[in-house]
C-alpha positions in Angstrom: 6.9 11.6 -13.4 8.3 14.8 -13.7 5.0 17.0 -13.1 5.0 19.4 -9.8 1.2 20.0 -8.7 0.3 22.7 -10.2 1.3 21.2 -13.6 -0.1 17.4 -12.7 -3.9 18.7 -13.4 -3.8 20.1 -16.8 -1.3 17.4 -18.5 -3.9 14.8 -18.5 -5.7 16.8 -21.1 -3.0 15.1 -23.8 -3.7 11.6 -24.5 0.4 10.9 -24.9 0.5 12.3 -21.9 -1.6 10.2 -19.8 0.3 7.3 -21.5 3.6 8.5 -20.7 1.8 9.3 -17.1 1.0 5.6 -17.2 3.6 3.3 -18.8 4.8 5.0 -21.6 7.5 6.8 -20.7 8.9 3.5 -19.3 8.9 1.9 -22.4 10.5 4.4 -24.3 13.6 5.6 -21.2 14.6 2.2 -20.7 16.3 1.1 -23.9 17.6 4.9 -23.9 19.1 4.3 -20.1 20.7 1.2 -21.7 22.1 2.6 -24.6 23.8 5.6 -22.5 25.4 2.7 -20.0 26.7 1.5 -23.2 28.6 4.6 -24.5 29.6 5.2 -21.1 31.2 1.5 -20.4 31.3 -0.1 -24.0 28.7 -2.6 -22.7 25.2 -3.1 -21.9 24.6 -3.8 -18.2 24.9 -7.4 -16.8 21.6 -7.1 -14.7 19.1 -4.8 -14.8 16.3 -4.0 -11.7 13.2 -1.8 -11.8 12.0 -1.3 -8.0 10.3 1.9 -6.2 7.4 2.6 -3.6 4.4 3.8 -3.9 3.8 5.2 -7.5 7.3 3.6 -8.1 6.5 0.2 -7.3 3.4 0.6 -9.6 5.5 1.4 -12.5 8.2 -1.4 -11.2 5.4 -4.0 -11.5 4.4 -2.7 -14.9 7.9 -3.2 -16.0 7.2 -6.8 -14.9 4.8 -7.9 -17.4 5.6 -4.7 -19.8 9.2 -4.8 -20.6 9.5 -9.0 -19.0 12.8 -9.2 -21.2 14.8 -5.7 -20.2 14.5 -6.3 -16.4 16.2 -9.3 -14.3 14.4 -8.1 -11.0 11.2 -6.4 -9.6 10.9 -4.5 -6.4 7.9 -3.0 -5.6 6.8 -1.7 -1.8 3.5 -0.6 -1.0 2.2 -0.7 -4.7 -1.0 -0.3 -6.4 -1.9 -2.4 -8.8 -5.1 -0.1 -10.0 -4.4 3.4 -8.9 -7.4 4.9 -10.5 -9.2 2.8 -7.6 -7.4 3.4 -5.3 -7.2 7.3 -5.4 -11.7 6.8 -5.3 -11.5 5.0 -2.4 -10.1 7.6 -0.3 -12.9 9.9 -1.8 -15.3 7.3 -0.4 -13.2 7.5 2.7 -13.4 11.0 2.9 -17.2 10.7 2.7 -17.6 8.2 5.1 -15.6 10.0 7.7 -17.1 13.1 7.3 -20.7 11.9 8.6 -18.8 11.9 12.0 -16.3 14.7 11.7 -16.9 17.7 14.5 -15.6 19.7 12.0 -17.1 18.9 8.3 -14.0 18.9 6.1 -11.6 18.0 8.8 -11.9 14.6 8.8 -9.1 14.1 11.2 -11.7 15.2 13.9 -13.4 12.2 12.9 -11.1 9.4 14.5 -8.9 11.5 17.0 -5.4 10.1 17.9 -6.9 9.4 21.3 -9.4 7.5 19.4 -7.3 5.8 17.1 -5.3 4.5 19.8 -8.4 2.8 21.6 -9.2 0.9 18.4 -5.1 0.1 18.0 -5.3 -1.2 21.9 -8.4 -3.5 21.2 -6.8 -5.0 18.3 -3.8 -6.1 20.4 -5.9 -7.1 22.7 -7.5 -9.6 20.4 -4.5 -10.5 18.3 -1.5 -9.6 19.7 -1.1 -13.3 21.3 -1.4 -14.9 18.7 1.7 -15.1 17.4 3.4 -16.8 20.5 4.5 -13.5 22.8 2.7 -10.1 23.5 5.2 -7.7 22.0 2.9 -4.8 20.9 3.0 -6.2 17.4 0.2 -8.4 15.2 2.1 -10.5 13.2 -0.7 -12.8 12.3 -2.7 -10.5 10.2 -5.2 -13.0 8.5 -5.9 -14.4 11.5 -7.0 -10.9 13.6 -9.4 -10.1 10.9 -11.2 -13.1 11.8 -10.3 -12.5 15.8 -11.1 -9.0 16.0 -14.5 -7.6 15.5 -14.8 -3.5 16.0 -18.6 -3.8 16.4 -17.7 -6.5 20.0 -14.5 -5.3 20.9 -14.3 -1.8 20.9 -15.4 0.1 23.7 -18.9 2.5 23.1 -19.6 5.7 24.7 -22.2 5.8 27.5 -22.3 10.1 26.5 -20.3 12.2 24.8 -16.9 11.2 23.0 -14.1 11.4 25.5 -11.0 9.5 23.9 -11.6 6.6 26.0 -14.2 5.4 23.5 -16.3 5.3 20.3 -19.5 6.5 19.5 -21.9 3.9 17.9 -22.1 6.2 14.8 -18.3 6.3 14.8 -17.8 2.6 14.9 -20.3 2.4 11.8 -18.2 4.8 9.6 -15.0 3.5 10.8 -15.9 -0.2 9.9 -17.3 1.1 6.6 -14.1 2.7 6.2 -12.0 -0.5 6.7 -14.6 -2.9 4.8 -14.7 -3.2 1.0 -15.8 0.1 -0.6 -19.3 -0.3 -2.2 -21.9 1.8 -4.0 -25.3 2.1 -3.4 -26.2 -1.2 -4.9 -23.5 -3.0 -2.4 -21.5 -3.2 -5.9 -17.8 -3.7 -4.4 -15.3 -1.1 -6.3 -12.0 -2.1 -4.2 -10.9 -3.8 -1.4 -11.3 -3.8 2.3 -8.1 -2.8 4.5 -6.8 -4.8 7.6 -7.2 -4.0 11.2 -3.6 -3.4 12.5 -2.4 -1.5 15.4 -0.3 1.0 13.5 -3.1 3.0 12.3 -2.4 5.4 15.8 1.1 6.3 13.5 0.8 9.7 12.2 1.5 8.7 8.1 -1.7 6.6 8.5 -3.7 9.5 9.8 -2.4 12.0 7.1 -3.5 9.9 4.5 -6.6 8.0 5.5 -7.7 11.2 7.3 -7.5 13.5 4.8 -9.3 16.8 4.8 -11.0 18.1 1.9 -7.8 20.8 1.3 -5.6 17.6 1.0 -7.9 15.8 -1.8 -8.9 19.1 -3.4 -4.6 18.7 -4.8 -5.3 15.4 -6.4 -8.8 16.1 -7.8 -7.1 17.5 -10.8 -5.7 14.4 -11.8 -8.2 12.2 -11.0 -10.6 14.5 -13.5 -8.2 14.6 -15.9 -6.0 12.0 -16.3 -8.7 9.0 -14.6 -11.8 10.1 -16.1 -12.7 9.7 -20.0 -13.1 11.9 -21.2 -11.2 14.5 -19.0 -13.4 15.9 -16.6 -12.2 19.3 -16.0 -14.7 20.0 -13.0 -11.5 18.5 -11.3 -9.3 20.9 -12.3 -11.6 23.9 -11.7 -13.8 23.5 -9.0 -12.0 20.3 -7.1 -14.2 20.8 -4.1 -17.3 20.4 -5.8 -15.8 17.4 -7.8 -15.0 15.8 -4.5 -18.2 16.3 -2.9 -20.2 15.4 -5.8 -18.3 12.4 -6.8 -21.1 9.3 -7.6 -20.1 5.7 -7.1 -22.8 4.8 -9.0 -22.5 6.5 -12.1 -19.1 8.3 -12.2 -16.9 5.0 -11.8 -17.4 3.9 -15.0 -15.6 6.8 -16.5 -12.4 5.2 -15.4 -13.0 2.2 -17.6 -14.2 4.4 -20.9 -12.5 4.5 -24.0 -13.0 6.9 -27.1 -11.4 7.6 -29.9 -9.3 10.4 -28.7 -8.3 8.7 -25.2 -8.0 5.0 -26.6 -6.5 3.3 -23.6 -8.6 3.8 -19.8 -7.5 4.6 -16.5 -7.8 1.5 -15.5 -5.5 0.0 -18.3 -2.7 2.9 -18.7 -2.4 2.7 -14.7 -1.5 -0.8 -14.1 0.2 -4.0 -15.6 -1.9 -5.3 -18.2 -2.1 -8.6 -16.3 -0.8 -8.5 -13.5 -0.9 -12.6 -13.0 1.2 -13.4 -16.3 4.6 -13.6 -14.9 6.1 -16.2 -17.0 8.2 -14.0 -19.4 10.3 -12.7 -17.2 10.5 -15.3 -14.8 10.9 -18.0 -17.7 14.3 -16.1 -17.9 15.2 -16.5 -14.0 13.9 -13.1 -13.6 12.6 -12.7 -9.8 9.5 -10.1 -8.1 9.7 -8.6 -4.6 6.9 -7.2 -3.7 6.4 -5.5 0.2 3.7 -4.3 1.4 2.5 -2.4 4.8 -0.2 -3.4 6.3 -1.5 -0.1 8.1 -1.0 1.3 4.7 -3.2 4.1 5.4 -3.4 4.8 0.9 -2.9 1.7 -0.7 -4.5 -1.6 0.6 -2.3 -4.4 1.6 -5.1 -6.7 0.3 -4.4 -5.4 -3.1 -0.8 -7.0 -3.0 -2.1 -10.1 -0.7 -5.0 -10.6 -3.6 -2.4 -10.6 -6.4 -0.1 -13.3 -5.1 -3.1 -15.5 -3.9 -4.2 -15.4 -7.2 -0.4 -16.1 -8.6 -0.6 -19.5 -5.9 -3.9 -20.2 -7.6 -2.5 -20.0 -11.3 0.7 -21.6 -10.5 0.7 -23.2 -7.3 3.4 -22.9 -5.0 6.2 -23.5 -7.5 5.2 -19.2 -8.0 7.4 -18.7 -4.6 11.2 -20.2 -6.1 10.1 -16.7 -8.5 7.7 -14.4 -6.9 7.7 -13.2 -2.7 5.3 -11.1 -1.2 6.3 -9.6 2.4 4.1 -7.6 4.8 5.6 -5.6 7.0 3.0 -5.4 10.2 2.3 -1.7 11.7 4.1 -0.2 8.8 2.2 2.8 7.3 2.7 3.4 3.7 6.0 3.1 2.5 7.4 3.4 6.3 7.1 4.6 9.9 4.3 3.3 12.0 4.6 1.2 14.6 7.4 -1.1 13.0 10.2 -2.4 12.4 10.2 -0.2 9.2 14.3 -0.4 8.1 15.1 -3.5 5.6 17.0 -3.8 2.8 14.4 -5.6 0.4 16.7 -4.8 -3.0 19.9 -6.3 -1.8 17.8 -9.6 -0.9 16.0 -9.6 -4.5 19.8 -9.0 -6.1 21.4 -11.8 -3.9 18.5 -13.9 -5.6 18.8 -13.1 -8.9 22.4 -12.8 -8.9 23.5 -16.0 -6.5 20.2 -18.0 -6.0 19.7 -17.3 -2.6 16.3 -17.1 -2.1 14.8 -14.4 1.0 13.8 -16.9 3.2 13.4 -14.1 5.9 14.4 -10.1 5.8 16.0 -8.8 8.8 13.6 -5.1 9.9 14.5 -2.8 12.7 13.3 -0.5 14.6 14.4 3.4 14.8 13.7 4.0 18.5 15.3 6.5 20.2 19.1 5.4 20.6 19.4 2.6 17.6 22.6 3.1 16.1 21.7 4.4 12.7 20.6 7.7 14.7 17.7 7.8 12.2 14.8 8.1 15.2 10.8 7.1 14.6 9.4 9.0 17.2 6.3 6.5 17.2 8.3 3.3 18.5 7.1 2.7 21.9 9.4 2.8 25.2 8.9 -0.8 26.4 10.5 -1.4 22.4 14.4 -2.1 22.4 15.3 1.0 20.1 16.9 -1.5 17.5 14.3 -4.0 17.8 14.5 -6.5 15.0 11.8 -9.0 13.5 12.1 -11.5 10.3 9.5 -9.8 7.6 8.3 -13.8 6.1 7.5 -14.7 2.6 3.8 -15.1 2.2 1.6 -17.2 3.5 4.2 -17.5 6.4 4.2 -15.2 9.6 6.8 -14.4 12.2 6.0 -16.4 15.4 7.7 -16.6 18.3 10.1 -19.6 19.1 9.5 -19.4 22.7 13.1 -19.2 24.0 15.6 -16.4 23.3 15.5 -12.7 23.5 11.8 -11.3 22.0 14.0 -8.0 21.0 15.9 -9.8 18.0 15.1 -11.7 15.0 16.3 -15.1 15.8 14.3 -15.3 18.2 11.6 -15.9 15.7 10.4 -18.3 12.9 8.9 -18.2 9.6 6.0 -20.6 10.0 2.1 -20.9 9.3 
């Protein structure tokens, strides 16, 4: 939002600021955007789209519900709906990984790519069937978290840690570490995250296995711009802000108020409800929303919890508006083990603009050799280098039809 580090952990001092940091500037750039297509063509535009990833596909949701009547479509991929949460979860993360790191603050040491693999190769193990072939993806995600159980299925060490295994005090943390984050009264503050193969890619490990250095950079803003009031410990001594961060009593500074910082965290940071969809939908407006599923920063359950909700309030008359798609093994945003390359915006303006609803989006691979040259070094051999896969609208997965090439898409059905 136009902040470099170094500038990101004192702006949150400014109440404006944090709004504009929030929503604000949004609200107040978009009519301007408009006006300037207008003295450049002597009209307003005919359609208008608000879509990014990550921190862009926050601010591409609170378009949705903020500015319902400026915007004819919504892309969002790999979003958070509350990133003050979020951002604390990979502090408790962080904490829980550290009890088993061989070096304190290098948390990567905690879950070594030899390990991560071992857990990866125990989930396919478990799930990879189920979606009709063995094809070193899980596209029935819902269904492996009930199949695959890291306390059974993953393989202990006898003696020391070898990369073969998991110590039992390693398989505690890391199932901590994939279940719902909790205080020390079991009070749930976010959600849990999915088991999924692609957790060996490299993405996922920066960012779930984040040393101390890494979160020292963001503890600025999550003093500042989270807490009410600002809590400059963040800004000055980040380590000791990380290190000392309470779920018990420092959480509910992300929900405060006062009358300097009138709006929280927790409201600035995401769409004031997410669920109410109808005003910009009641105008044929459409959401997109993707989401990976070894995220590795922002939970896929966040997105998956949002549209189950949106069924639940509207029933399934939400999907001729609203699609959700998970991408399996995708790590935030992209790479992973994946079929990571889709073009989600030209299927959300084909909707909007000719009624064609995304009844499947065509991924592919980057392996070494696939035509676009653009190589992700983590695809595995035994992949075609341009594999392809359908990515399905929610609730549906991509399974197998049981004739036809496994490499390609059409190979493969949208079904429950």
């Amino acid at each position: 939002m136009g902040h470099t580090l170094e500038q990101i952990t004192t702006f949150g001092i400014d109440p404006q600021a944090r709004l504009d940091y929030g929503y604000d500037s949004m609200i107040k750039l978009t009519p301007m955007a408009k006006q300037l297509i207008r003295f450049s063509y002597d009209k307003l535009p005919d359609r208008s789209y608000a879509g990014g990833a990550s921190r862009g596909g926050n601010l591409a949701l609170n378009a949705a519900t903020r500015l319902p009547r400026e915007y004819d479509g919504i892309y969002a991929n790999s979003p958070s709906f509350e990133p003050p949460l979020s951002s604390i979860a990979q502090i408790y993360d962080f904490k829980e990984l550290r009890k088993v790191a061989t070096e304190i603050d290098e948390t990567i040491t905690a879950f070594t790519d030899a390990e991560r693999k071992v857990v990866a190769d125990s989930v396919l193990n478990k799930c990879d069937k189920l979606d009709g072939i063995v094809d070193g993806m899980v596209q029935d995600v819902d269904r492996c978290q009930s199949e695959f159980n890291i306390q059974r299925d993953v393989p202990v060490c006898q003696g020391e840690r070898n990369g073969t295994c998991l110590s039992a005090e390693q398989i505690q943390v890391i199932a901590a570490v994939f279940d719902t984050p909790v205080n020390s009264k079991g009070e749930k503050f976010y959600v849990s995250e999915p088991y999924d193969p692609g957790i060996v890619g490299q993405k996922w490990a920066n960012l779930k296995l984040a040393p101390l250095s890494a979160l020292d950079r963001s503890a600025g803003v999550l003093g500042t711009v989270f807490e009410t009031p600002p809590n400059l410990l963040g800004l000055e001594r980040p380590s000791e802000y990380i290190l000392n961060y309470n779920f018990d009593t420092d959480l509910i500074k992300l929900y405060r108020t006062d009358n300097t910082y009138k709006e929280s965290s927790t409201a600035f940071m995401g769409p004031p409800d997410p669920l109410n969809v109808t005003p910009l939908t009641s105008r044929g407006g459409k959401i997109m929303v993707v989401h990976a599923v070894a995220d590795g920063s922002t939970s896929e359950k966040e997105s998956q919890n949002w549209y189950d909700q949106l069924l639940q309030r509207y029933s399934a008359t939400i999907q001729n508006s609203v699609r959700f798609f998970r991408v399996p093994g995708m790590n935030h945003v992209s790479q992973g083990v994946a079929t990571d390359q889709f073009d989600g915006l030209t299927a959300l303006v084909r909707w909007v603009e000719y009624g064609e609803k995304p009844d499947r989006i065509i991924a592919t691979a980057r392996g070494p050799g696939n035509p676009s040259g653009d190589i992700n070094s983590e695809i595995p051999s035994n992949w075609a280098p341009n594999r392809t896969r359908p990515l399905c609208p929610y609730p549906l997965i991509a399974r197998y039809s049981g004739r036809g090439d496994s490499e390609k898409a059409e190979s493969f059905n949208c079904a429950r």
